[in-house]
C-alpha positions in Angstrom: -21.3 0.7 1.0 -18.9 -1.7 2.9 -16.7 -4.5 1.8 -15.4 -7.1 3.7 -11.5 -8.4 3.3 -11.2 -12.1 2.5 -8.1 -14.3 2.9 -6.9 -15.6 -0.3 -3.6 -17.5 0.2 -1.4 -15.5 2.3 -3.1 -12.1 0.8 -6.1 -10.1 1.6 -8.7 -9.1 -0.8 -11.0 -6.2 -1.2 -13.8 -6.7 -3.7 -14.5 -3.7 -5.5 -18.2 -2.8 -6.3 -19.3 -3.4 -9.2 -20.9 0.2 -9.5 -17.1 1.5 -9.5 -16.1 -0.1 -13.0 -13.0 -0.6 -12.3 -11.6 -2.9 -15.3 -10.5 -6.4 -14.8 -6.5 -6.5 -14.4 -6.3 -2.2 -13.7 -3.3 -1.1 -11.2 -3.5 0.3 -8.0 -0.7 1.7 -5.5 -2.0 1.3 -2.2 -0.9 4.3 -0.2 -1.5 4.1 4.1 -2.8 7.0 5.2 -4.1 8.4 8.7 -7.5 7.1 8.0 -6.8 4.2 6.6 -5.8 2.7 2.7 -6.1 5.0 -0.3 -5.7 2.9 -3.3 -4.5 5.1 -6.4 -4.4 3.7 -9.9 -1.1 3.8 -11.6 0.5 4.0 -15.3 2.0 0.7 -17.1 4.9 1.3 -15.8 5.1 1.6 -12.2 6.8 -0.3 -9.9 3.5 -1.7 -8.3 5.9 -3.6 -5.3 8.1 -0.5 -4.6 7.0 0.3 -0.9 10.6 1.7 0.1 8.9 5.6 0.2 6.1 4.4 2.4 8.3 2.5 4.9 10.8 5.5 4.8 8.2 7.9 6.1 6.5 5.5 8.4 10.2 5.0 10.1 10.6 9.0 10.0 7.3 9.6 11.9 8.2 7.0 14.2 11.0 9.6 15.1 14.2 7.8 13.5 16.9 8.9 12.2 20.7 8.7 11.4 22.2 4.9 11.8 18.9 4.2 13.6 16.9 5.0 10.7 18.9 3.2 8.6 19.1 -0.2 10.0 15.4 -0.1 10.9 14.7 0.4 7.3 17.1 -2.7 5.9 15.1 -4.5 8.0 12.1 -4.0 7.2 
């Protein structure tokens, strides 16, 4: 089965099958992974926006560290 993304203001979209039954309105944390985008769902109260982990290992594999790593990652 493939999906296609679609531009929805400045976003992308992913429909989700309906054969998945996901729930209208259910949380995900999208997580980037060497294959691709794993989307995980997530309790109530998770900070669905908090990305900082995921941009601090991205900047670590890209071989930062020290000062470096910590301007790059105010930055972005």
């Amino acid at each position: 089965m493939i999906t296609k993304a679609r531009k929805q203001g400045n976003s992308l979209t992913l429909t989700i099958p309906k054969d998945f039954h996901v729930e209208e309105g259910a949380k995900m944390r999208p997580e980037r992974t060497d294959d691709g985008i794993l989307y995980r769902f997530v309790e109530e109260e998770d900070d669905f926006f908090d990305f900082s982990s995921d941009i601090l290992a991205d900047l670590i594999n890209e071989g930062l560290e020290g000062a470096d790593l910590l301007s790059e990652f105010k930055k972005t």
